[in-house]
C-alpha positions as CSV (number, residue, x, y, z in Angstrom):
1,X,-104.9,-56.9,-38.2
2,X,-104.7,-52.9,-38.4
3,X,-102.0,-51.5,-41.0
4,X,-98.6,-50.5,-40.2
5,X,-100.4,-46.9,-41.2
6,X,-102.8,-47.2,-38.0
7,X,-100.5,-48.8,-35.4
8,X,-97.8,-46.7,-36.1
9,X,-99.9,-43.3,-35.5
10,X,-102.2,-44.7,-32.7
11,X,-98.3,-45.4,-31.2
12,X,-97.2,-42.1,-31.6
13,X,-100.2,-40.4,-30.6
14,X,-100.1,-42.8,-27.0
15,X,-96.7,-41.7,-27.1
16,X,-97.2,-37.5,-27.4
17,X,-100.2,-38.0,-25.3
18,X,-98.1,-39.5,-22.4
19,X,-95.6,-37.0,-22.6
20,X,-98.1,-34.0,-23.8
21,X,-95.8,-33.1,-26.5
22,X,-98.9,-33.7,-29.8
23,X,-98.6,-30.0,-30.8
24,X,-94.9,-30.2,-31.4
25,X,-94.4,-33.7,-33.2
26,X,-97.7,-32.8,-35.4
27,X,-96.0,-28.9,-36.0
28,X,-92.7,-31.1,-37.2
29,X,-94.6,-34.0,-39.2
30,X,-97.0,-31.1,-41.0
31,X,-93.1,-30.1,-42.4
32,X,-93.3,-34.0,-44.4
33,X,-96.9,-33.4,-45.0
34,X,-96.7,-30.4,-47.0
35,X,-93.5,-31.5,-48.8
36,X,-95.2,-34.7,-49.3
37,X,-97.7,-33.0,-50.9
38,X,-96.0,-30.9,-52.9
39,X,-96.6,-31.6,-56.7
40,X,-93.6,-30.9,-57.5
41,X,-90.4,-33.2,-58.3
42,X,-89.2,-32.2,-54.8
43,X,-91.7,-34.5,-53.0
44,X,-90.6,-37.4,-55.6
45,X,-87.3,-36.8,-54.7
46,X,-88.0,-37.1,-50.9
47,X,-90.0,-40.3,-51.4
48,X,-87.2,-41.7,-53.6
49,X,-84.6,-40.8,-51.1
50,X,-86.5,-42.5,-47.8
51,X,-86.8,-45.4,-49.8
52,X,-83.3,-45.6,-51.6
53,X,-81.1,-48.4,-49.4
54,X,-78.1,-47.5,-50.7
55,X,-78.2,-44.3,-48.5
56,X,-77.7,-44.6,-44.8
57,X,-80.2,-44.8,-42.3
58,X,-77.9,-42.1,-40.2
59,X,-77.8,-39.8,-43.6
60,X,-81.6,-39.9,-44.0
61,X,-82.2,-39.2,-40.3
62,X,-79.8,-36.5,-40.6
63,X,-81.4,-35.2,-43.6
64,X,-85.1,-35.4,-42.1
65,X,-83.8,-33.8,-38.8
66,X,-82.4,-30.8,-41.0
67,X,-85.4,-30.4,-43.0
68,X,-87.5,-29.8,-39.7
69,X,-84.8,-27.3,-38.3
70,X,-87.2,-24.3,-39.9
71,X,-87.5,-21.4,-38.1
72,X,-84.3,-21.3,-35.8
73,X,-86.1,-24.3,-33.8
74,X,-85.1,-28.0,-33.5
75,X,-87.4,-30.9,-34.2
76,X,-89.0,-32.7,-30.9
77,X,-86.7,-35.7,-29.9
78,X,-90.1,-37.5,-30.3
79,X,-90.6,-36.9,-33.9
80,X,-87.0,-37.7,-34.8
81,X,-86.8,-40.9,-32.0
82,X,-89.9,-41.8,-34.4
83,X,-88.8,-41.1,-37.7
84,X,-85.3,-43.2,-36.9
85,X,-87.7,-46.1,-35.6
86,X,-89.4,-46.0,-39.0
87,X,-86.5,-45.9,-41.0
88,X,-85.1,-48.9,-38.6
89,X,-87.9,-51.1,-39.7
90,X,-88.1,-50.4,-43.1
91,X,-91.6,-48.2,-43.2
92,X,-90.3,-45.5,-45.1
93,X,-92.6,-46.2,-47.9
94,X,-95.9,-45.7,-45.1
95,X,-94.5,-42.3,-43.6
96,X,-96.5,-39.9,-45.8
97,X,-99.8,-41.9,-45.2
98,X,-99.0,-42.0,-41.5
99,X,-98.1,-38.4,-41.2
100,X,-101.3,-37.7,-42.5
101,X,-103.0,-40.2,-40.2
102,X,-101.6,-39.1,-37.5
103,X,-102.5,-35.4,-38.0
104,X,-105.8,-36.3,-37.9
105,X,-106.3,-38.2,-34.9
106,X,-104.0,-35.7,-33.3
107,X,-106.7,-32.8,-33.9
108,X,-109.4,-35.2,-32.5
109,X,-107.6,-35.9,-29.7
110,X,-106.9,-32.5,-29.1
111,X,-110.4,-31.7,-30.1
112,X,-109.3,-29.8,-32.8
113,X,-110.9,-29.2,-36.3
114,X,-109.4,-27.6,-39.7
115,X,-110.8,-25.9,-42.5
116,X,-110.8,-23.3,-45.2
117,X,-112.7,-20.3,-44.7
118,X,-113.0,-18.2,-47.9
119,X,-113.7,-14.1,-47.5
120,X,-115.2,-11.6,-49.9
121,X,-113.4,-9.4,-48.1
122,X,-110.1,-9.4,-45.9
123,X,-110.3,-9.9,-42.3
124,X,-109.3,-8.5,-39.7
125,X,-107.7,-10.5,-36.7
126,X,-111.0,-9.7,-34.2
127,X,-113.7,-10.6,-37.0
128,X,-111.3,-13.8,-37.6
129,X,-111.4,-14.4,-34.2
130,X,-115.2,-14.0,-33.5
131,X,-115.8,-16.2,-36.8
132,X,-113.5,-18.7,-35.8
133,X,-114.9,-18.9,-31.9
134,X,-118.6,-18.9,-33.7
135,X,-118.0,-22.0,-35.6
136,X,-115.6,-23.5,-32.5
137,X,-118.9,-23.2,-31.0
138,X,-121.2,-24.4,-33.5
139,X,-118.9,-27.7,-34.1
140,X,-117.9,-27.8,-30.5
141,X,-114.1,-28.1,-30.9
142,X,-111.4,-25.8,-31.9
143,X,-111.7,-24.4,-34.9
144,X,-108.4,-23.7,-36.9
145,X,-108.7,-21.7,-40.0
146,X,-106.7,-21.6,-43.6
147,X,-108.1,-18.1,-44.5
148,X,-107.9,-16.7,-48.3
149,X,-110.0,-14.3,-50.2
150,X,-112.0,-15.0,-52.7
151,X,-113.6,-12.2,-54.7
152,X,-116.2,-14.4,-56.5
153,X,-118.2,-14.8,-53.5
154,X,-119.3,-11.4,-53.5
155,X,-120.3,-10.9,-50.3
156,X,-120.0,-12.7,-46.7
157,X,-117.6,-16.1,-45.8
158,X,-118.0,-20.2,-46.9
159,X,-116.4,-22.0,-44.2
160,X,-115.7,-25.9,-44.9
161,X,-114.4,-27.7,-42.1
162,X,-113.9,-31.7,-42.2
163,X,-117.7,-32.7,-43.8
164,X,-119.5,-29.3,-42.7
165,X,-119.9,-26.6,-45.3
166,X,-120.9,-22.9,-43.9
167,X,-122.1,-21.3,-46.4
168,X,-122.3,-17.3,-45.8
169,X,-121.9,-16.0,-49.0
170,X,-123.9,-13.7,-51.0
171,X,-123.3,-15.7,-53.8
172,X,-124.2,-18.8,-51.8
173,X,-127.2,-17.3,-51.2
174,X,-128.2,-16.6,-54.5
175,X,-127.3,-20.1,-55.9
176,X,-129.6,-20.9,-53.5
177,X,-132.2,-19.1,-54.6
178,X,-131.8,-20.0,-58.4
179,X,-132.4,-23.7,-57.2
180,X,-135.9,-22.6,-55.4
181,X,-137.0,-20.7,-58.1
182,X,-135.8,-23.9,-61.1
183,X,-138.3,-26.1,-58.7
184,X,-141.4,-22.9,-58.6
185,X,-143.6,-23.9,-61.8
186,X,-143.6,-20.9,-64.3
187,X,-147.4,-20.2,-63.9
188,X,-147.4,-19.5,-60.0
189,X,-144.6,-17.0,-60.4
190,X,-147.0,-14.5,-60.9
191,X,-149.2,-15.4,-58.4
């Protein structure tokens, strides 16, 4: 028997599929992921409040629903018919696994991919958008990027996206080269 963690987020993702509504319920769960994932005492305090049953299912939806009003902009009545069906049944204690879950098969089923692309340099939004439609090509999905900057690298890009690592880098490439050159025995340097 699959986990309340599976059938809850292959139920949701039949749902947002049906009504083509995946971006939007993913955009207001990612709100819970990255509080969830917070390492702060905020995220204990969310967890600790889900699952506290002296507080009111009706004051916890009305909590969650405010903490995904961001922006001016309302949560989906998906996500929040959703999040009151989980706190009906008691699966509070499985809603950050499943909004994790359920992010992930949402970008496969949207054939979508994430990753981290890390810079030498800053860039601009048309080199962003050719690197980002190289590797959407390369991987043969959508490629969404988390860009930052990283000054160690020297030179070039390093792209990781799910298991694949693009490595672009000047200092890539020399790491690479120090491993050749440990493996070359010291009397055919020369040669």
């Amino acid at each position: 028997m699959a986990s309340p963690t599976i059938r809850y987020s292959d139920a949701l993702l039949a749902v947002t599929r049906e009504k083509g509504n995946s971006h939007a319920v993913d955009a207001d769960l990612s709100i819970l992921r990255s509080l969830f994932a917070a390492r702060d005492a905020d995220a204990q305090d969310l967890k600790l409040f889900l699952e506290n049953p002296r507080v009111a299912r009706d004051k916890k939806v009305e909590i969650l629903h405010q903490m995904l009003s961001v922006g001016g902009r309302s949560p989906d009545e998906t996500t929040m018919s959703f999040l009151e069906l989980i706190l009906r049944k008691g699966r509070q204690g499985y809603l950050q696994p499943l909004v994790e879950v359920f992010h992930k098969k949402a970008l496969a089923d949207r054939g979508e991919a994430e990753g981290r692309l890390s810079t030498a340099l800053e860039l601009d939004e048309n080199e962003l958008a050719a690197l980002q439609a190289a590797l959407s090509k390369e991987l043969g999905k959508k490629v969404l990027l988390d860009v930052d900057v990283d000054k160690d690298l020297i030179g070039g890009f390093r792209a990781l996206i799910g298991d694949s690592l693009f490595d672009a880098s000047l200092k890539g490439q020399i790491e690479q080269l120090g491993r050749r050159l440990k493996g070359v025995p010291l009397g055919t340097v020369g040669d």
